[in-house]
C-alpha positions as CSV (number, residue, x, y, z in Angstrom):
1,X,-92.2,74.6,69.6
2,X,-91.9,74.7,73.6
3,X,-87.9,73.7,74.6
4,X,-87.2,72.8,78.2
5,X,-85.2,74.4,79.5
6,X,-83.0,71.5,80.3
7,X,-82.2,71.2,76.6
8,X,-81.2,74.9,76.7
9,X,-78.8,74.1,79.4
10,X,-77.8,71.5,77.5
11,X,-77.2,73.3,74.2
12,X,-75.3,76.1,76.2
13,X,-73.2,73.6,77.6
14,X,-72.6,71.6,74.2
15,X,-71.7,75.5,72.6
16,X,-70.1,77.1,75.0
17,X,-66.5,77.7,74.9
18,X,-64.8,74.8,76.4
19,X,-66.9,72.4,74.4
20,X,-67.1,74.1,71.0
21,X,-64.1,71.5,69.4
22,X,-64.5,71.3,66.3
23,X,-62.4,69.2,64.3
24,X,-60.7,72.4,62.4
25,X,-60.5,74.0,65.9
26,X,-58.6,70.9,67.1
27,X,-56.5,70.7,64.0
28,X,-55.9,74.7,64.1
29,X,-54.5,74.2,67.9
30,X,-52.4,71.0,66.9
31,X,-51.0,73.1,64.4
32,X,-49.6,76.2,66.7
33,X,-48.3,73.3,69.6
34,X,-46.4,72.0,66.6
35,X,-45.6,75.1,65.2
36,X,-44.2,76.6,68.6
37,X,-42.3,72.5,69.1
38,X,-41.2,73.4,65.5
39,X,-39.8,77.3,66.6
40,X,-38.2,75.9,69.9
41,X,-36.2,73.2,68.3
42,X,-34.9,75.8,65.5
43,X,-34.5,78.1,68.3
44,X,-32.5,75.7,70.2
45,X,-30.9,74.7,66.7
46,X,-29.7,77.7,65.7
47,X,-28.3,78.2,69.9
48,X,-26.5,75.3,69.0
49,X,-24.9,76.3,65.9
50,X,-24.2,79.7,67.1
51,X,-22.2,78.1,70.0
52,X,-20.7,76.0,68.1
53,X,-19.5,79.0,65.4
54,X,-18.7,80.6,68.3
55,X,-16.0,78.0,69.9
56,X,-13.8,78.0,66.5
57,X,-14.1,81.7,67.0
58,X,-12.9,81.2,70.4
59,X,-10.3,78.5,69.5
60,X,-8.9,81.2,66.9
61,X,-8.8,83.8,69.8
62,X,-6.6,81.7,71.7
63,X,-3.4,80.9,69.5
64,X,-2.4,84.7,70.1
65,X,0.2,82.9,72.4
66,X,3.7,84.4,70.6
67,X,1.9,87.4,73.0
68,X,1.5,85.5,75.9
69,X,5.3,84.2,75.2
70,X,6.6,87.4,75.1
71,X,5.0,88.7,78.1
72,X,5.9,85.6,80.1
73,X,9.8,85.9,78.4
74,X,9.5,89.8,79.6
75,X,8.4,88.7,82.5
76,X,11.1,85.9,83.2
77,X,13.6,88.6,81.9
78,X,12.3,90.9,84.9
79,X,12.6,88.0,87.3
80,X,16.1,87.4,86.1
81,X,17.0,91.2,86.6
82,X,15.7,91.3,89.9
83,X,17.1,87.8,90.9
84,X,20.2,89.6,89.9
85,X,19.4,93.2,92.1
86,X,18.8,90.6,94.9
87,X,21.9,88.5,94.6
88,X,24.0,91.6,94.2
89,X,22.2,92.9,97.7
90,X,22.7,89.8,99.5
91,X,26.6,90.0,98.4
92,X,26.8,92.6,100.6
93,X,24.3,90.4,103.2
94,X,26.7,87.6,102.9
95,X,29.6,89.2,104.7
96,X,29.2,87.7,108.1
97,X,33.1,88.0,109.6
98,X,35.5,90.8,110.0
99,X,37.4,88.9,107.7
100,X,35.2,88.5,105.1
101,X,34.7,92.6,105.4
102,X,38.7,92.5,105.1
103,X,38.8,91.0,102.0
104,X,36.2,93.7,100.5
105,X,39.4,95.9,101.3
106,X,42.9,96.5,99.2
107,X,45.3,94.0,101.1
108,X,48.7,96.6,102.4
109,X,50.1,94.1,104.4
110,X,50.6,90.2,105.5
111,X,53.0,89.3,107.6
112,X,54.4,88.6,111.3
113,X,53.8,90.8,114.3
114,X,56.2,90.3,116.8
115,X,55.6,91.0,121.2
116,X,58.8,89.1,123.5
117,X,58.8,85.9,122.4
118,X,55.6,85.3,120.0
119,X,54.6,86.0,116.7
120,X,51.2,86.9,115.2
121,X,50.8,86.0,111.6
122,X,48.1,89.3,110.7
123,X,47.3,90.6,107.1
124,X,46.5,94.6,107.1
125,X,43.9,95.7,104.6
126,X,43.4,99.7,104.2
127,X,40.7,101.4,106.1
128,X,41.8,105.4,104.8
129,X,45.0,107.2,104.2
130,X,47.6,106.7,101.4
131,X,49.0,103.3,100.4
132,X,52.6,105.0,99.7
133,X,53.0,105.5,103.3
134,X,53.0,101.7,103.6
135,X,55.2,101.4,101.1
136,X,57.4,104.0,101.9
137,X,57.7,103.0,105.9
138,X,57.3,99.3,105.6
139,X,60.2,98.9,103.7
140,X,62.6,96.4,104.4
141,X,66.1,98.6,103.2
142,X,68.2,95.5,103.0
143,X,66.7,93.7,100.6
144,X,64.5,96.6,98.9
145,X,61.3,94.8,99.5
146,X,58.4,95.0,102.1
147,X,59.1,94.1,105.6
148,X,57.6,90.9,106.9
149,X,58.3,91.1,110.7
150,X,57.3,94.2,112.7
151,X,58.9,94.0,116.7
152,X,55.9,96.0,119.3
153,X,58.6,97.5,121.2
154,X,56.9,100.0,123.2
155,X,52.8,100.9,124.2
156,X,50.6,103.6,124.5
157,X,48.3,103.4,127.1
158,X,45.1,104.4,125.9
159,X,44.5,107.9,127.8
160,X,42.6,110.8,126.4
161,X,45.4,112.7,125.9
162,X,47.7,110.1,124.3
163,X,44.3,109.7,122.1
164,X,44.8,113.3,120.9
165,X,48.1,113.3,120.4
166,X,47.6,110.3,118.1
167,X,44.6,112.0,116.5
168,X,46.0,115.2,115.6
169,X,49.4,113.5,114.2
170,X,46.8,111.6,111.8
171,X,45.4,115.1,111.0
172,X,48.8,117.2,110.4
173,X,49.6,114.1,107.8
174,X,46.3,114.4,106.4
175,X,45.6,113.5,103.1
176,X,49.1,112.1,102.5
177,X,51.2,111.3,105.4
178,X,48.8,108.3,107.1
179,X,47.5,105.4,106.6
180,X,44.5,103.0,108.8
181,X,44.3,99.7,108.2
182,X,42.5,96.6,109.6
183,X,44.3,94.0,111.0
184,X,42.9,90.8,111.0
185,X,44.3,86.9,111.5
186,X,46.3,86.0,108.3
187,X,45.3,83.0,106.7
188,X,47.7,80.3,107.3
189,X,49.6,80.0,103.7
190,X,50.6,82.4,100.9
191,X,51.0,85.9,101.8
192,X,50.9,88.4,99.6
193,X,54.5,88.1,98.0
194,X,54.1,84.5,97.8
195,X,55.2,82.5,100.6
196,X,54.3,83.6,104.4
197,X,57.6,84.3,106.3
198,X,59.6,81.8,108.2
199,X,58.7,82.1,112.1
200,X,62.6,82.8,113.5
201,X,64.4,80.5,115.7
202,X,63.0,81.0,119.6
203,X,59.6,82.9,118.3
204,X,56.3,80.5,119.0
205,X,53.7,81.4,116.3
206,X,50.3,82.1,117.9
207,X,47.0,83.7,116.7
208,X,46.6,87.1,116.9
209,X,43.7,87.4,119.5
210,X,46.4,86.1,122.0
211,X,48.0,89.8,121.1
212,X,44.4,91.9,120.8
213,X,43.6,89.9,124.2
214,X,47.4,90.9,125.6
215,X,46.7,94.5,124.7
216,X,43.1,94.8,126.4
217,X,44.4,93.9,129.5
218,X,47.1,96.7,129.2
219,X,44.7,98.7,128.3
220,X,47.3,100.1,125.9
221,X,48.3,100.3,121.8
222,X,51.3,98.4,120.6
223,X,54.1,101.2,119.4
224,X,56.7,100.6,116.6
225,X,59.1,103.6,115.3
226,X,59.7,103.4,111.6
227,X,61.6,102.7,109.5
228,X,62.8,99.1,111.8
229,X,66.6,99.2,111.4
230,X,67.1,102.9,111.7
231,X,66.1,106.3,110.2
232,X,67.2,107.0,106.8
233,X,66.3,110.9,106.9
234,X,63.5,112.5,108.8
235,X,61.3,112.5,105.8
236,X,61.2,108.2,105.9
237,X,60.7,108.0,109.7
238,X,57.3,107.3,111.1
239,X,55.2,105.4,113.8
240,X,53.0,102.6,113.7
241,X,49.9,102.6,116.6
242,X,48.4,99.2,116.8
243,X,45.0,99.8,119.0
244,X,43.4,97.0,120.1
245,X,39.2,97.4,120.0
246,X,37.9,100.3,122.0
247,X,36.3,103.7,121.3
248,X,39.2,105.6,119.5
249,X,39.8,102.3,117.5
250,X,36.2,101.8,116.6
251,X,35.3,105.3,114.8
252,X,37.2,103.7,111.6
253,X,35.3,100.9,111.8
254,X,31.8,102.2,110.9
255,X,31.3,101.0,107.6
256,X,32.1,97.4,108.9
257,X,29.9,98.3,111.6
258,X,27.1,99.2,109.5
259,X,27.7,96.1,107.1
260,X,28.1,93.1,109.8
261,X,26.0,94.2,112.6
262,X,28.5,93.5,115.3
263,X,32.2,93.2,115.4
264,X,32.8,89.7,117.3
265,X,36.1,88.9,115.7
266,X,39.2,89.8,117.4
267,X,40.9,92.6,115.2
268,X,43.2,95.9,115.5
269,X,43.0,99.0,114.2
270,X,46.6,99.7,112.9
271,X,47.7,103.8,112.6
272,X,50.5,104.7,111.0
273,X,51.5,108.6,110.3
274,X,54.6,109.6,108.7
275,X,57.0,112.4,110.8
276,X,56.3,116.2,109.2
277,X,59.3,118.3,109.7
């Protein structure tokens, strides 16, 4: 039998690859599309429960918080501590007058000044030297107390000589026989023994820059022999230096220095060295 070659084309066409569909063949593909649908959704099932294992895991991993707690109570604890480093700094930070610096210092002294016809309520707070000097010269040998009036009778002019005559005094009473202090303005009120002296008949009270400012101009240190009233034995008898601020006064001032920045309040530097034989 002869075929024409269009019905071979044909057949060729109807068998070849792309055609060839048989029911089966159709069936067997439906199956594997399903099959791979069938894979993905598990696949995408078992994602699903794996994430969702996985948050309760994750929600278990979380309550370690007593942890966290304690690091954030350590932490607040280390905040504190250093809140309290800082605060103890800025004490020192927080010292902005003279007279705050004063009050840093043991109180020797509060009472009246006296130059002519003015007194200068001043409190003296030690700088160096022995307090028992104080004591021992500032006493008042009536009444057995300390002496709440001190009369500037004299000044040193503030030459380089009279500077080292003062300075090696200080030095031949070294450690025991002087005393610095810092004289500042005495609050108005209680001194030190209780009530602030009673300003004498015929004395006006004024502030004690009027008396630094007095001094400056002189260009000289307010001079009082001790005891007041008389020597009682050269062992008792002293002098009292009080420089107003310059060069000589400022060297005991360093530490204030240091601490404040700048000295703007008026202030003395008061001297006192007890006579050596």
């Amino acid at each position: 039998t002869t075929h024409s070659p269009y019905e071979e084309r044909g057949r060729t066409k109807a068998g070849g690859p792309g055609a060839d569909r048989s029911p089966d063949r159709v069936r067997k593909e439906n199956h594997t599309t399903e099959s791979t649908t069938e894979k993905e959704q598990n696949n995408s099932l078992q994602n699903n429960r794996h994430t969702l294992e996985e948050k309760p895991h994750h929600e278990t991993s979380d309550p370690p918080q007593p942890k966290k707690r304690d690091s954030e109570r350590n932490h607040r604890t280390g905040e504190s501590e250093s809140k309290a480093h800082e605060e103890s700094k800025s004490e020192t930070k927080k010292l902005k007058t003279l007279s705050d610096y004063a009050h840093t210092l043991q109180l020797a002294w509060n009472g009246l000044l006296v130059l002519k016809n003015s007194c200068f309520p001043t409190s003296m707070h030690i700088l160096e030297g022995d307090l028992g000097v104080i004591n021992g010269l500032l006493k008042d040998h009536l009444s057995g107390g300390k002496l709440t009036q001190l009369k500037i009778a004299q000044r040193l002019r503030l030459d380089q000589p009279k500077l080292d005559e003062v300075t090696r005094r200080i030095k031949q009473g070294s450690p025991n026989g002087y005393a610095v202090l810092l004289a500042t303005q005495a609050a108005q009120g209680a001194s030190a023994e209780g009530t602030f002296p009673v300003t004498e008949p015929g004395l006006q009270r004024r502030l004690l820059r009027n008396l630094v400012s007095y001094l400056k101009q002189k260009q000289a240190a307010g001079v009082i022999s001790l005891p007041v009233g008389g020597a009682k034995g050269r062992d008792s008898t002293g002098m009292l230096y009080a420089f107003p601020p310059c060069e000589f006064s400022q060297q005991y001032l360093q530490s204030a220095l240091r601490t404040l920045g700048k000295l703007e309040e008026e202030h003395m530097v008061i001297v006192i060295v007890k006579d050596t034989a």
